[in-house]
N, C-alpha and C positions, 0 to 999 in steps of 0.2 A: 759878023765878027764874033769870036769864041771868047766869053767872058770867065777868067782865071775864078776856079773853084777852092773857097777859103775851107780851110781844117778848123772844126769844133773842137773848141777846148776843151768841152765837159765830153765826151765820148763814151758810150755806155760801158766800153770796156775799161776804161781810165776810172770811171766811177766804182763799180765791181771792185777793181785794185784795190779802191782806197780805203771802202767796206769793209774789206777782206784783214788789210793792214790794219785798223782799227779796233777790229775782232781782232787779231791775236794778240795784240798791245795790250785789250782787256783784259783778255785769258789768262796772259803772263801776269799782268797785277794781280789779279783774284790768283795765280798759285802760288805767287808769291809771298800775298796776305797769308793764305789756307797754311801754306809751308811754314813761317814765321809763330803763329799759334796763336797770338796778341789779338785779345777780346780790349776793343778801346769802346770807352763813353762820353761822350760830352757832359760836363756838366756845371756848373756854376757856382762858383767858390765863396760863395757871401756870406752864406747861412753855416759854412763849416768852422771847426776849432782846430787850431795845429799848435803842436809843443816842441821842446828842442831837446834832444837826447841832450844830456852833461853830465858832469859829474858833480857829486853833492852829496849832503850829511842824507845816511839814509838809515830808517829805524826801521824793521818787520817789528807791527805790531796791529791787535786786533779791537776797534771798539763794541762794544755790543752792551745793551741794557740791562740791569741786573737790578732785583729788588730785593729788598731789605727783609731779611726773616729771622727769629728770635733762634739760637745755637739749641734749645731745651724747648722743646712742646710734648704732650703730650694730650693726648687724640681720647675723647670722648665717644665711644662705639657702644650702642646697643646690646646691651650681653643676653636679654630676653626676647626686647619687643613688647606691644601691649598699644593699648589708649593711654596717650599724654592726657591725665589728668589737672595740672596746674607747670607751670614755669614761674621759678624765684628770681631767676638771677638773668639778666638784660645783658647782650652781646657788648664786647669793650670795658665791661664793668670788671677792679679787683677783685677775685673770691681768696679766700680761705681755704686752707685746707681741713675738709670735713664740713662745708658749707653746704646745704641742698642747694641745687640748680634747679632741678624739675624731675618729676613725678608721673612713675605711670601706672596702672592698673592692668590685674593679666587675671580674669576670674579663674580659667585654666590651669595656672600655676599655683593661686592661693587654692583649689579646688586640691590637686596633687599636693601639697604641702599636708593640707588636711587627712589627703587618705593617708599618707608614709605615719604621720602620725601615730591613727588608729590601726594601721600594723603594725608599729612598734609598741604600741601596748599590749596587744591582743600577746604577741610573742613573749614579751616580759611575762605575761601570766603565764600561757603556756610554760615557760620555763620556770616559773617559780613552783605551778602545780606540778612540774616531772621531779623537782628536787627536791619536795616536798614528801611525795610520792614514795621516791627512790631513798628518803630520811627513816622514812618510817618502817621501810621493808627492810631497811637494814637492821632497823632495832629490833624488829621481831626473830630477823635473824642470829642477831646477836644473842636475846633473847634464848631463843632455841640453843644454842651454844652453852649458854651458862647455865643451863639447865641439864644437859647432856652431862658436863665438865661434874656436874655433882653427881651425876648417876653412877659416870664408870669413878670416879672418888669412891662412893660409897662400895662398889663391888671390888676393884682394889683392894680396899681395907678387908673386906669381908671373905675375900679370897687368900687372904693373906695371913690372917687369923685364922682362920678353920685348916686351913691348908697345912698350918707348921703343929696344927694337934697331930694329923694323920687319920688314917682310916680304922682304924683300932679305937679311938677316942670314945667312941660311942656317938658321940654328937652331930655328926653329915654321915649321910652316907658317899659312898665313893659315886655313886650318880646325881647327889643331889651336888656335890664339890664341884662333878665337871658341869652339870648347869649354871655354874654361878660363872665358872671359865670362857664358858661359849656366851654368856649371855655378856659380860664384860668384853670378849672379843668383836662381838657382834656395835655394840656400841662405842669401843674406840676408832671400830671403820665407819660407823657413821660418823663420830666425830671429825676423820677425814673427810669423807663427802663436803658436808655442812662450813666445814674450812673453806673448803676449793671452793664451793658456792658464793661463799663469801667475800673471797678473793677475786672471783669474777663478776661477781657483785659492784665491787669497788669497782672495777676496772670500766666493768661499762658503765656506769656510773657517772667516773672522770670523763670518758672519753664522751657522752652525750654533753655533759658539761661544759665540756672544754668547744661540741661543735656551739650548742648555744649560744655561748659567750660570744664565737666568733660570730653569731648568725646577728645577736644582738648590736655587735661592733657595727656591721657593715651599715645595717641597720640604721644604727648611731652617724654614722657618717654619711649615708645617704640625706640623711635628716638634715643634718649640718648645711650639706651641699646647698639641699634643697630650701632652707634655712636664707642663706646667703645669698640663693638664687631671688627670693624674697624678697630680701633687704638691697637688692641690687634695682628693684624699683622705681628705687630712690636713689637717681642721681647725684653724687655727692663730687665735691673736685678732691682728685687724688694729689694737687698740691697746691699751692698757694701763688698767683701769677695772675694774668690778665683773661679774661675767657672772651673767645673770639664770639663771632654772630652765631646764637642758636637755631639749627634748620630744621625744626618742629613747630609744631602750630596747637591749641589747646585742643583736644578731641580727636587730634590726626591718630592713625594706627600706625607706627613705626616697626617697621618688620627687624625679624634680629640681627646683629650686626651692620645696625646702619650707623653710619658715622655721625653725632651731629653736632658736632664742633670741637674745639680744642682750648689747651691753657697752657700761655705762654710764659715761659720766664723772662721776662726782657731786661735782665740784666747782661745779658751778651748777647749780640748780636752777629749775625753772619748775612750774606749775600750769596744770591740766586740766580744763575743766568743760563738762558742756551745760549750755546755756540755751530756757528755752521760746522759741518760736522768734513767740511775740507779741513779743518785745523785740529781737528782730531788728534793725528799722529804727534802734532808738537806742542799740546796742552799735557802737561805732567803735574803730578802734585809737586809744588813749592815754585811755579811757575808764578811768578811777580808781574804786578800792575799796579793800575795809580788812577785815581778819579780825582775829578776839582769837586770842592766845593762852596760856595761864598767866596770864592777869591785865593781857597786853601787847598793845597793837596796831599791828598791822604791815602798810603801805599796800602797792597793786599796783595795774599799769595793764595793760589789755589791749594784748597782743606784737602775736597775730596771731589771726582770723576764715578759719574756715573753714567758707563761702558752704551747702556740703552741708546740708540739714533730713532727719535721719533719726529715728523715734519723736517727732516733734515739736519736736523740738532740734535745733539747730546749736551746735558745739564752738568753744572761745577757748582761745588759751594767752596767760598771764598771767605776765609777768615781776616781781620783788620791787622797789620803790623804796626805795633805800636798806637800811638792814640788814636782813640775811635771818636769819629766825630760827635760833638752833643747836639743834642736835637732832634738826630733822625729818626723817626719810626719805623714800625712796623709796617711794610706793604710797600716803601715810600721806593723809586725807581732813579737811578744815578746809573752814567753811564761811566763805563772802567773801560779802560785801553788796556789789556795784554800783552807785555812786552815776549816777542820772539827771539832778538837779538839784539846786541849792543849797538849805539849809534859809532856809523863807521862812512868812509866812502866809499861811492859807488857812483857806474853809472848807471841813471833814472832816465825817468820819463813819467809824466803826467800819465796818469790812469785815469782817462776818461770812458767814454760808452763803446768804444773799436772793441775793447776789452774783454765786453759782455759776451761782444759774439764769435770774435777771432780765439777768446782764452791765451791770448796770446801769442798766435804759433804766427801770426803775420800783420803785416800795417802795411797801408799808402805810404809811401817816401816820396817827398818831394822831389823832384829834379833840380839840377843847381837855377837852370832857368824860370825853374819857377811856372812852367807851363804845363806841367802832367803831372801826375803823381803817379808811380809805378807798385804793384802788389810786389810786397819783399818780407822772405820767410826771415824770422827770428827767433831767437830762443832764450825765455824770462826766467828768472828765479822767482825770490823774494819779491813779496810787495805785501802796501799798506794801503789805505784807504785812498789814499792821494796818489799814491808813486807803485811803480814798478821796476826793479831791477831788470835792467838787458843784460844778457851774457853774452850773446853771440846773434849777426846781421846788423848793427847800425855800429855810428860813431859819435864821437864827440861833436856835437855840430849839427846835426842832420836832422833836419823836420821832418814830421809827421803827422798825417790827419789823426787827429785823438776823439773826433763825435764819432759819430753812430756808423755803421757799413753796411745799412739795411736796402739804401737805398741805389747801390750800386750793383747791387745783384754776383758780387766776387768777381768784378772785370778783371782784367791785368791792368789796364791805364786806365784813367782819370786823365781828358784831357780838359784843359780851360779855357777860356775864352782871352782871357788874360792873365799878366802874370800876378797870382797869387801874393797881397801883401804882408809879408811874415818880415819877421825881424833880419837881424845878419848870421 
């Protein structure tokens, strides 16, 4: 008897089928993820901070440290160099103007002092013996002159008398007349020579004079210099104020133009700060700020900008508006807020650490459910310490992760495990 043959429900070709259907169902989700573009994360929402875009009082303003420096100093520099012999006057301590501070010895200098010296004597002599010299030649010249001036006198006269007898007189002869003529002639052109000699006598005379005098001047001045450069030694305070820490030691050699130390006037006072050197463009002179102090606050306006960016920052000194606090010192560090702009509204958002690394151009937004947070470009203006101004991608309402985005590696989604507990 033929027993009925039952059909397998698994049949290798049925199985195949189902393989096959399975495979493309996959295929189709992975192109449809790959087509979509959405990099998701899992992650766990406990450890994050989220804040709510709104609207509210908003002020650009910048704080930064800033210490206290006296308006007037003036800087102690080395004008020789030498060995510190002794130090008077103790860093912090009042001076005097015209008080010794400290003392150096320079054998080299006081050596050079010595020779300019004994070259300006040596040349004082020289020039007293050339004028001396040139005193004496003159008078013998002169001399000579006044003795000439009687000879042709006397032949003059004598030519002048025999001359008006005539040659008939008996008394000259007509050869001995013209001897007295040529001999008279002869001696009024020496009397010219002896003139001009004389004359050029003088002249060079003045003119070695005149280089001497200036050779002696320079001389004179050199001296002076060299003089000063002496007495410069001896560090004196060039005015009367507080002198800072001296950076000399007894017996140290301090080369020339070393600086070492300074005297403050501290009856005015001014402030010193860098600033990051992003705020550059909207720090101007007469830009206003405000610091507390003991409970009190006390305004300032930027003095003076100095253009230099070094570690990031460019320096301002900052004059006090109106009363200046009593008390403060020298050195002492108070922090000033910078105002940028008026308090106005706007809408803000919490400036937390997304900040650091986004700069703003993007944040996680929450979803209304609360279960993802999606990457969503935006674009900030203004901000302060606390807050930044949105211009454009969020709304009034709308959360967002504000910690850190280090750890998400720039996904598109932030998905949760559950729904995120944030306010309304």
């Amino acid at each position: 008897m033929d027993k009925p043959i039952k059909k397998k429900t698994w049949t290798p070709g049925r199985i195949i089928f189902i393989v096959l259907v399975l495979v493309a169902i996959a295929s189709l989700a992975y192109l449809y993820a790959s087509r979509s573009g959405k990099s998701r994360l899992k992650t766990d929402a406990g450890r994050m901070t989220f804040s709510k875009v709104g609207y509210g009082e908003f002020r650009e303003y910048y704080p930064f440290d800033a210490k206290v420096e006296p308006v007037t100093s003036v800087y102690l520099d080395v004008e020789t160099g030498g060995r510190v012999e002794a130090i008077y006057a103790e860093g912090g301590k009042f001076v005097r103007k015209g008080d010794l501070i400290l003392r150096f010895s320079n054998t080299q200098l006081q050596r050079s002092s010595i020779d300019s010296e004994r070259g300006l004597l040596e040349t004082l002599n020289i020039q007293r013996d050339t004028q001396f010299n040139r005193a004496q030649n003159r008078l013998l010249l002169k001399e000579q002159l006044v003795d000439l001036n009687y000879q042709i006198l006397r032949l003059e006269d004598k030519y002048k008398r025999y001359g008006a007898l005539g040659k008939d007189s008996g008394v000259m002869s007509e050869e001995e007349l013209k001897a007295v003529k040529d001999e008279l002639g002869y001696k009024q052109n020496k009397r010219e020579l002896l003139e001009e000699r004389i004359r050029q006598e003088d002249q060079l005379s003045q003119t070695q004079l005149e280089q001497a005098n200036k050779s002696v001047e320079r001389l004179n001045r050199s001296l002076d210099l060299l003089a000063k450069t002496v007495e410069s030694l001896d560090v004196r305070a060039p005015i009367t104020g507080y002198l800072s820490s001296i950076e000399a030691e007894v017996g140290q050699n301090v080369p020339a133009g070393k600086r070492i130390g300074q005297i403050d006037l501290l009856d005015k006072l001014k402030l010193r700060a860098g600033i990051d050197q992003y705020y550059i463009a909207k720090v101007q002179v007469g830009t206003k700020g405000k610091f507390s102090l003991e409970g009190t606050s006390y305004a300032v306006e930027v003095l003076k900008i100095y253009p230099e960016v070094k570690d990031d920052k460019f320096t301002v000194d900052m004059s006090f508006v109106g009363e200046m606090p009593t008390g403060i010192k020298r050195g002492q560090t108070l922090t000033v807020e910078l105002d940028f702009s008026e308090t106005g509204k706007s809408l803000v958002v919490s400036k937390g650490g997304f900040y650091n690394q986004t700069n703003g151009r993007w944040v996680y937004l929450i979803s209304e459910d609360r279960l993802s947070a999606n990457r969503t470009d935006i674009r900030t203006g203004r901000q302060n310490p606390r807050d930044v101004e949105v211009l454009e991608g969020l709304r009034e309402g709308d959360w967002i992760i504000t910690s850190g985005y280090d750890a998400f590696n720039e996904v598109d989604m932030l998905v949760f495990e559950q729904p995120v507990q944030i306010g309304n």
